[in-house]
C-alpha positions as CSV (number, residue, x, y, z in Angstrom):
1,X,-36.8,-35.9,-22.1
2,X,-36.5,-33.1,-24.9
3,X,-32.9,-31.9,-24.4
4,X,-33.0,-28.0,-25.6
5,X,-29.8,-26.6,-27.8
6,X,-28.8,-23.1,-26.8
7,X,-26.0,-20.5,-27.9
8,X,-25.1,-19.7,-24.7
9,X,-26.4,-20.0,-21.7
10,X,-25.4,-17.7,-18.9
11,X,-25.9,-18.4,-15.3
12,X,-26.2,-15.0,-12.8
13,X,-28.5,-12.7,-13.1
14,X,-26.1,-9.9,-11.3
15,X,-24.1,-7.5,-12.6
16,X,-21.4,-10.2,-14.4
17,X,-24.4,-12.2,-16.2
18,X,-26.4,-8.8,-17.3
19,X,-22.9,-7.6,-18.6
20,X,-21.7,-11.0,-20.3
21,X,-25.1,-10.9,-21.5
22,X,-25.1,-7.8,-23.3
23,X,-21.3,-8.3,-24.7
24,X,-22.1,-11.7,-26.2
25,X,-25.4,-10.4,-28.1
26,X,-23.6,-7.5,-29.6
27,X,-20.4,-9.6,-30.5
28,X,-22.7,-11.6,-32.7
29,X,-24.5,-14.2,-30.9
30,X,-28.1,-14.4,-31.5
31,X,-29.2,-17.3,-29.3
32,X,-28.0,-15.9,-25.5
33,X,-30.3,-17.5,-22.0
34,X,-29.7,-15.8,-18.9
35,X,-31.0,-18.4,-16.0
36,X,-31.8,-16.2,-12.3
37,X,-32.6,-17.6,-9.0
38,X,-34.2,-14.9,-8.1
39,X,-37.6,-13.0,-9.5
40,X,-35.8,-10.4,-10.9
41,X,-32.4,-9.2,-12.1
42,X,-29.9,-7.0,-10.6
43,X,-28.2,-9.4,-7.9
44,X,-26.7,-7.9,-5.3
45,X,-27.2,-4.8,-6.5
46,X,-30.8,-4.1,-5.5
47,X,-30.1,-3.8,-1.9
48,X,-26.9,-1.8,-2.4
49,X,-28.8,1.9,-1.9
50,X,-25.9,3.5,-1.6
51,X,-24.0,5.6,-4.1
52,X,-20.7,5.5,-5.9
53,X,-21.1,2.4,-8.5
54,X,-20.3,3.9,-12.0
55,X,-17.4,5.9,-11.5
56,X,-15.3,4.0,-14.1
57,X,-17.9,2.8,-16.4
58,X,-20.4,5.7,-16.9
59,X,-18.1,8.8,-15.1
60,X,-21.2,9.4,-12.6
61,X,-21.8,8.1,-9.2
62,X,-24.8,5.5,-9.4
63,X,-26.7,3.8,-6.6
64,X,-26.6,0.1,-6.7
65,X,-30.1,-0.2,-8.6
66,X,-29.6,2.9,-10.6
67,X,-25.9,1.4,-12.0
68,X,-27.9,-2.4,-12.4
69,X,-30.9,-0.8,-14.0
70,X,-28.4,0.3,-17.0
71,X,-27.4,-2.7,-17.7
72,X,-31.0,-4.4,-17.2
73,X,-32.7,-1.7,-19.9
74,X,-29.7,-2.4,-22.6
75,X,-30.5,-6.3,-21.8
76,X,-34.4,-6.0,-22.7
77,X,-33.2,-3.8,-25.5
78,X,-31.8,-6.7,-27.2
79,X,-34.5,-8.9,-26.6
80,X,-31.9,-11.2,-24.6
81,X,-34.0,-14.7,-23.0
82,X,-34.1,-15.2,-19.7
83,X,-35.5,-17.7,-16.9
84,X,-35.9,-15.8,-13.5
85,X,-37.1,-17.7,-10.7
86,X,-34.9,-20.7,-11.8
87,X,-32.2,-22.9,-10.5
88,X,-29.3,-24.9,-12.6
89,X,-29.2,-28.3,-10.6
90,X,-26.0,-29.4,-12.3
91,X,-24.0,-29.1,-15.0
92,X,-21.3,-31.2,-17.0
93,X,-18.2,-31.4,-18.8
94,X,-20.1,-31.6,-21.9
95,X,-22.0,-28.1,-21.1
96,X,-25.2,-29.8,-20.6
97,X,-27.7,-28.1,-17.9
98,X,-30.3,-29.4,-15.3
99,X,-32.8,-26.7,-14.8
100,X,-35.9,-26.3,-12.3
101,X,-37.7,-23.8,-13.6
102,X,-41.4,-22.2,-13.3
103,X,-41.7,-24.0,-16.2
104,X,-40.6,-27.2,-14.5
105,X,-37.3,-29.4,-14.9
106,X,-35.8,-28.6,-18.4
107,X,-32.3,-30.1,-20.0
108,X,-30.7,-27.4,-22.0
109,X,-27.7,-28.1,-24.1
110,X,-25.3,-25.2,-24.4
111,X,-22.4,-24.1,-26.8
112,X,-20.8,-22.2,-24.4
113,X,-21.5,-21.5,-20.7
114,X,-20.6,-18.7,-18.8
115,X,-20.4,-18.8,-15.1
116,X,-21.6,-15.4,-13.3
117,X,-23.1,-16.5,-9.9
118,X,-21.3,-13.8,-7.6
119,X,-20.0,-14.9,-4.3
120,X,-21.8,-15.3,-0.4
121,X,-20.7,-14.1,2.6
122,X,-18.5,-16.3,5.3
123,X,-21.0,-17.0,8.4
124,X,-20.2,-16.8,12.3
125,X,-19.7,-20.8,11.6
126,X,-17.2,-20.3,9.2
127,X,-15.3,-18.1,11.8
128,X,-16.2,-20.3,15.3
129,X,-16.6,-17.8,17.2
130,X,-17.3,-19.4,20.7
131,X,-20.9,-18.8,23.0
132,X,-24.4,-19.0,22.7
133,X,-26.4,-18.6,19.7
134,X,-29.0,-15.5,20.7
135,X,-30.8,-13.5,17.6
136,X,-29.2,-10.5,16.8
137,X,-26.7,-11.7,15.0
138,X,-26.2,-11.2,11.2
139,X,-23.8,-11.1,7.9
140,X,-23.7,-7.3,7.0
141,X,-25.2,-8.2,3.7
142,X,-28.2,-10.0,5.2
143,X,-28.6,-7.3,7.6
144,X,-28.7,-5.0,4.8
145,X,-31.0,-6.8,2.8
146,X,-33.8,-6.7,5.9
147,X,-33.3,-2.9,6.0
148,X,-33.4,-1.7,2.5
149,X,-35.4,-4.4,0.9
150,X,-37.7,-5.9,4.1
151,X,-38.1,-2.3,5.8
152,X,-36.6,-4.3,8.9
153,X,-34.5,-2.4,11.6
154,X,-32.2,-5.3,12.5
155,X,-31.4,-3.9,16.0
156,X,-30.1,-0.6,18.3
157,X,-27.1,-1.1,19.6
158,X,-24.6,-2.5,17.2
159,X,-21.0,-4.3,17.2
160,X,-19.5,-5.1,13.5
161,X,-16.7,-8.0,13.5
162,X,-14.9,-7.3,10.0
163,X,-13.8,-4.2,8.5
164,X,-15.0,-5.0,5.0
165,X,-16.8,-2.5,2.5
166,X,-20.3,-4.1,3.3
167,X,-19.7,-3.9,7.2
168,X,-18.5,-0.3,7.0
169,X,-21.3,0.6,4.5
170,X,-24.1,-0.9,7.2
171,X,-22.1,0.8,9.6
172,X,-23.3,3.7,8.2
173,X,-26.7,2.6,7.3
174,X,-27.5,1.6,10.8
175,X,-26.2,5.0,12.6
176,X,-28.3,6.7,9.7
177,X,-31.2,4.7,10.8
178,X,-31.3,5.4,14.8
179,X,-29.1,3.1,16.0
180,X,-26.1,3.4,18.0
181,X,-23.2,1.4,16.3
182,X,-20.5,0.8,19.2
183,X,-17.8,0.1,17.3
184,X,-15.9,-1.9,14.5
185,X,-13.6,-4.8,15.5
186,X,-11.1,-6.3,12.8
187,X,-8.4,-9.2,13.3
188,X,-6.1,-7.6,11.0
189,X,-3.4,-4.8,11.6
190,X,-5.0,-2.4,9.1
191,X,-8.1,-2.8,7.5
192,X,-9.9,-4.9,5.0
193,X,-12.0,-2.3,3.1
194,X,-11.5,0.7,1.0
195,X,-10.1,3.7,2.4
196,X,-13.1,5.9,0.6
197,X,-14.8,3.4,2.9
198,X,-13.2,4.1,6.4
199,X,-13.3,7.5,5.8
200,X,-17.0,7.9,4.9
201,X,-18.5,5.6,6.8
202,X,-16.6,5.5,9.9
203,X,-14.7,8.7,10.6
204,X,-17.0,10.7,9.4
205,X,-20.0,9.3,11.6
206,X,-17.1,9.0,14.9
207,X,-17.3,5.1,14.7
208,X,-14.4,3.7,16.3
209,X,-12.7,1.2,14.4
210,X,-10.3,-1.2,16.9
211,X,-7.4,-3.4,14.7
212,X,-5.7,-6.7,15.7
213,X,-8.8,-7.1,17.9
214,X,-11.5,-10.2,17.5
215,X,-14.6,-11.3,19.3
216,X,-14.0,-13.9,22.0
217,X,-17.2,-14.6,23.3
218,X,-21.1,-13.9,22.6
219,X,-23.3,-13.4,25.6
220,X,-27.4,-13.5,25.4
221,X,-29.5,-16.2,25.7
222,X,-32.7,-15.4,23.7
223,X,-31.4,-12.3,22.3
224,X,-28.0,-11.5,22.2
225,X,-26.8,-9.1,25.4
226,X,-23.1,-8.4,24.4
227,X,-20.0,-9.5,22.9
228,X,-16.6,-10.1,24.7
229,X,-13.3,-8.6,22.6
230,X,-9.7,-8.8,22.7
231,X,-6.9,-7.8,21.1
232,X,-5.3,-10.5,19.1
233,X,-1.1,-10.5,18.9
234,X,0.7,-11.8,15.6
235,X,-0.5,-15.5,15.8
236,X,-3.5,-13.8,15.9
237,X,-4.5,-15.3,18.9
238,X,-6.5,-13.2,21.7
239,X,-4.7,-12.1,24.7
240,X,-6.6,-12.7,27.2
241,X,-5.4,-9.8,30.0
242,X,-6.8,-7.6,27.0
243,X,-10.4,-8.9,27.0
244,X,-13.2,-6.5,27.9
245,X,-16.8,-6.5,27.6
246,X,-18.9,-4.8,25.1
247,X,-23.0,-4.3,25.5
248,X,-24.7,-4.8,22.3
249,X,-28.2,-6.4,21.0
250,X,-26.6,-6.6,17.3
251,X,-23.8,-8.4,16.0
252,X,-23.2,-7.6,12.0
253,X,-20.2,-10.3,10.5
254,X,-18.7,-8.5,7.4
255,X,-15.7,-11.4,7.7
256,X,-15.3,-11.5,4.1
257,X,-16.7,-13.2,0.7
258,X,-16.1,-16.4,-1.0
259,X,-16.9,-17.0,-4.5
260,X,-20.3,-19.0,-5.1
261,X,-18.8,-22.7,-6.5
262,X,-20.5,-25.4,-5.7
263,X,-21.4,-25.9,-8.9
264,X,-18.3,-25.3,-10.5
265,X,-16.7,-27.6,-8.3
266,X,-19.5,-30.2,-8.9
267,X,-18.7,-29.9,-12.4
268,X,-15.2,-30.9,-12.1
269,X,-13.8,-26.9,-13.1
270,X,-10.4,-26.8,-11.6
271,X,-10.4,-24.1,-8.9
272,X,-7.7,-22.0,-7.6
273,X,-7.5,-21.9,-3.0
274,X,-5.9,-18.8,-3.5
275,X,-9.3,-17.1,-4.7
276,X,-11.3,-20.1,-4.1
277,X,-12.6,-19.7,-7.9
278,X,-12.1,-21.7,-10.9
279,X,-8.9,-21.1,-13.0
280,X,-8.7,-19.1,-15.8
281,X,-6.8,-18.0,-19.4
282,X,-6.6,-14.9,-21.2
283,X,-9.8,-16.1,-22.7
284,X,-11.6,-16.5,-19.6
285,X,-12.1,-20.0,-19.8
286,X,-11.9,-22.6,-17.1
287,X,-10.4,-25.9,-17.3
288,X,-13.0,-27.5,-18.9
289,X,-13.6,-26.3,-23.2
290,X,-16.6,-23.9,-23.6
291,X,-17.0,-23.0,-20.0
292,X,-15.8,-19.8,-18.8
293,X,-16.1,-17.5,-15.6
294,X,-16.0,-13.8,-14.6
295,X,-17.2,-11.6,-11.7
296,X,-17.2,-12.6,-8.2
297,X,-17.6,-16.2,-8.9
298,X,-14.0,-15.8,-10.4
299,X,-12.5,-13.7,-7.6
300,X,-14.1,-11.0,-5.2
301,X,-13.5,-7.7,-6.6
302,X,-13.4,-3.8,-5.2
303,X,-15.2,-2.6,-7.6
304,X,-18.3,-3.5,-9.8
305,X,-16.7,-1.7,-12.7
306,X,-14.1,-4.1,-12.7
307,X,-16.9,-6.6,-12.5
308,X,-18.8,-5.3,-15.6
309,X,-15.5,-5.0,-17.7
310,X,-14.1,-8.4,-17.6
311,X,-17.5,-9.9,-17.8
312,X,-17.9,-7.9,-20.8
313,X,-14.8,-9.9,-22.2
314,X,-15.8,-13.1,-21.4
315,X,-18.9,-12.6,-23.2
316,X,-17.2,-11.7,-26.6
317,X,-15.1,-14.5,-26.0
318,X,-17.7,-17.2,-25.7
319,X,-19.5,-15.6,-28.4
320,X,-16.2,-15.9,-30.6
321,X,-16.0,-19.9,-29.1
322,X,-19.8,-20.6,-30.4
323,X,-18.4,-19.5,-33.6
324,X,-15.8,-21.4,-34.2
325,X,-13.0,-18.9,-33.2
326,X,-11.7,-20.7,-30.4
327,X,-8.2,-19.9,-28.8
328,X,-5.5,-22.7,-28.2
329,X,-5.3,-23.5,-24.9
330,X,-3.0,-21.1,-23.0
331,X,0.7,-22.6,-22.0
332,X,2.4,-19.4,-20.3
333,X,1.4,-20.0,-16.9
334,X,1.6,-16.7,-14.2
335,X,2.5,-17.4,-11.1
336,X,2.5,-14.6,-7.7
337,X,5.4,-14.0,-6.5
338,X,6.7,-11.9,-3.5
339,X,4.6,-9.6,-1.5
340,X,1.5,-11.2,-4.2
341,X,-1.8,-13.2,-2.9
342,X,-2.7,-13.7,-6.4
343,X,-2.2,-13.1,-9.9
344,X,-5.4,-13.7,-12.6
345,X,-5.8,-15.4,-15.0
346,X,-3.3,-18.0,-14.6
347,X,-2.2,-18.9,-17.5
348,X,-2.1,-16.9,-21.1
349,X,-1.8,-17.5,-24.8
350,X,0.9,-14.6,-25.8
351,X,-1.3,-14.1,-28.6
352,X,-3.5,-10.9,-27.4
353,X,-3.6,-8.1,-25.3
354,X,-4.7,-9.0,-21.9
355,X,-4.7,-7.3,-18.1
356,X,-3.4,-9.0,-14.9
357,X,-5.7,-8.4,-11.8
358,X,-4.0,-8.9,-8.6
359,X,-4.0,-8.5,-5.0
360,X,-0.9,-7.6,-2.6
361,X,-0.5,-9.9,0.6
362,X,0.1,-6.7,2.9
363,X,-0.2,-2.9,2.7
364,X,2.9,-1.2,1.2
365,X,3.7,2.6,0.1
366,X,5.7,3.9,-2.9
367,X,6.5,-0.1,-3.9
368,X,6.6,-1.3,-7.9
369,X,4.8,-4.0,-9.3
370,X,7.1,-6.2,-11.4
371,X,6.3,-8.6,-14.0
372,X,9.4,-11.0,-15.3
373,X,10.0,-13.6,-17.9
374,X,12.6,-15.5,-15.3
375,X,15.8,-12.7,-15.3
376,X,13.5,-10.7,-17.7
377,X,11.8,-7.5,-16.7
378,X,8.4,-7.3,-18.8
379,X,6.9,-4.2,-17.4
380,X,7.0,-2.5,-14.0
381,X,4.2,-0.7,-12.8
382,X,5.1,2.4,-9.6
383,X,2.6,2.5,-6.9
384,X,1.8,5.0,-4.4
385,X,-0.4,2.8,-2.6
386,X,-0.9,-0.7,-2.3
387,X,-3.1,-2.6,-0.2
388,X,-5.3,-6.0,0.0
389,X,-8.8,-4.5,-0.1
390,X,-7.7,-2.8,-3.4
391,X,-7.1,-4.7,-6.6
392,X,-4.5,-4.1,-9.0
393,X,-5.0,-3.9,-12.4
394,X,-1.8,-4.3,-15.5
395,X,-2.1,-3.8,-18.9
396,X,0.5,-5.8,-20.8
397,X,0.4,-6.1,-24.6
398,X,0.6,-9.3,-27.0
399,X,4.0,-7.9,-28.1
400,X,6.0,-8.1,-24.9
401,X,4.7,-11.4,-23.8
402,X,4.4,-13.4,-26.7
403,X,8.1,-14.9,-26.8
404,X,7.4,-15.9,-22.8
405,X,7.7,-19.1,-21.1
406,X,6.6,-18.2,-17.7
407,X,5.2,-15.1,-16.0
408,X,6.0,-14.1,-12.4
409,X,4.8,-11.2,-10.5
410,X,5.8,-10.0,-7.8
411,X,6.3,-6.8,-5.2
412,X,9.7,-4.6,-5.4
């Protein structure tokens, strides 16, 4: 079979592909594929109706397909390839693709890959949540596909397990819509989504949102009846004198997101549990040479901006890498410390100016984000606010960390 030699070859037709897209054209390479599952671009996106995407990157508040069609018309602008309706089967150390196309089966060899396939949302499975297994039940995200996309009312009377940004958004949606959404239920002491977001979609609408509480049983046969909930205690185990009973016909998971890697793991990419994506360097580049990663197959963000911006960078990167500018592997590894989930990338050069995302293991106020060389402070960053469902973002430049050995940061 005729094995096909590409620049680069991007994977993801969401908002990290259309933006690592873009960046790699304009940085100088001429021969950039973007392969799509679906029939068109955009991602998740497309179903995302609602506004406030943009703020950072173009100073307006966009809906999902308004802040997605940006990005699409600068793509066509450049004439960039693409294969929608397309599937990479595998791929290999040697940055060699399987493709089943509309086309048909194709074997594309790339210079540089860049991995941009977004992330999927955990399931009621991934959970166990005990009882029957009655329709009505959905991830917020597929719920919210039926309704914006399909024109499909999902259901009436509605219970959401999970206080993340796409079950408070679909609380919302569904109270806009008619129905009568009884409540939000979260595990967690405080909760797991932006606080833009529990205002907006919850307070504002009188949604009840119940913490350290969980679902303990589901009730229904053929269609699901109601939900059983208790409060949980700091195991995180239900108590049961707490239980109670809940009527509903609609059960919406939003139990977080986990970064789409079956591939990468297939392809032997070294992942990280701690975001459950591949590790990274300064360059964005995985374990394995020529193969890098950005977006929410890296680690699940807040914010698309964020999304765009580093996709943007590993772009220009792999465009510099198909060119022969390629950056010696990175050796100053950066570790989380106290009061930190997780710290990316994990490992730098020293040789360029870089930023640290992170996430905090717990909510704090008026706390400092420190970043040391051992006994060395390297910068310190003062914080109002911290919490999980926000990420944390530190500049630090090539100057202060280029004498480093090893990079801790941690929560003071």
């Amino acid at each position: 079979m005729t094995v096909e030699k590409r620049g680069i070859v991007i994977i993801g037709g969401g908002p990290a592909g259309l933006a690592a897209a873009i960046s790699a054209r304009e940085n100088g390479c001429e021969d950039v594929l973007l392969i799509e599952r679906d029939r068109i671009l955009g991602g998740i996106l497309n179903q995302c109706i609602h506004d406030g995407f943009g703020l950072h990157t173009f100073g307006s508040s966009l809906s999902g397909p308004e802040y997605a069609g940006r990005f699409i018309d600068r793509f066509q602008e450049l004439g960039i390839n693409v294969m929608e309706g397309s599937i990479v089967l595998s791929l290999d150390e040697n940055r060699v693709l399987s493709v089943s196309s509309r086309e048909g089966y194709r074997v594309i060899q790339a210079g540089a890959v860049i991995l941009a396939m977004g992330c999927r949302e955990r399931t009621r499975g991934a959970i166990s949540i005990p009882g029957r297994r009655p329709s009505g039940i959905y991830t917020a995200g597929a719920a919210q596909n039926l309704i914006n996309l399909e024109n499909i009312m999902v259901g009436k009377r509605v219970c959401i397990l999970g206080s993340g940004d796409i079950g408070l958004i679909m609380a919302r949606r569904m109270t806009l819509e008619g129905a009568h959404v009884e409540a939000v239920f979260e595990l967690l002491p405080y909760s797991s989504g932006l606080p833009r977001n529990i205002q907006q979609c919850l307070n504002d609408f009188n949604i009840p949102l119940f913490l350290s509480t969980t679902i303990t049983n589901i009730h229904g046969k053929d269609r699901l009846e109601g939900i059983s909930v208790a409060q949980v205690g700091q195991d995180r185990c239900p108590i049961p004198e707490t239980e109670r009973y809940v009527p509903c016909d609609t059960l919406l998971l939003s139990v977080g997101l986990i970064p789409e890697n079956d591939l990468s793991r297939d392809t032997g990419i070294e992942l990280d549990p701690k975001t459950s994506g591949a590790i990274v360097d300064d360059a964005f580049m995985t374990s394995i040479p020529g193969i890098f990663a950005c977006g929410n197959v890296l680690h699940v963000h807040d914010l698309v901006d964020w999304v765009s911006l580093e996709a943007a960078s590993a772009g220009a990167f792999a465009a510099n890498y198909v060119r022969g500018i390629k950056e010696g592997r990175s050796s100053i590894p950066v570790s989380a410390g106290e009061g930190i989930r997780y710290t990316l990338p994990q490992a730098i050069s020293g040789r360029m100016d870089l930023t640290l995302s992170m996430r905090v293991s717990a909510p704090w106020r008026n706390r400092t984000i420190v970043i040391k060389d051992g006994e060395t402070e390297i910068k310190r960053k003062r914080m109002v606010r911290l919490h999980p469902a926000e990420m944390i973002r530190v500049d630090l430049k090539a100057n202060d960390i280029a004498s480093c050995s090893r990079l801790e940061v941690s929560v003071e």
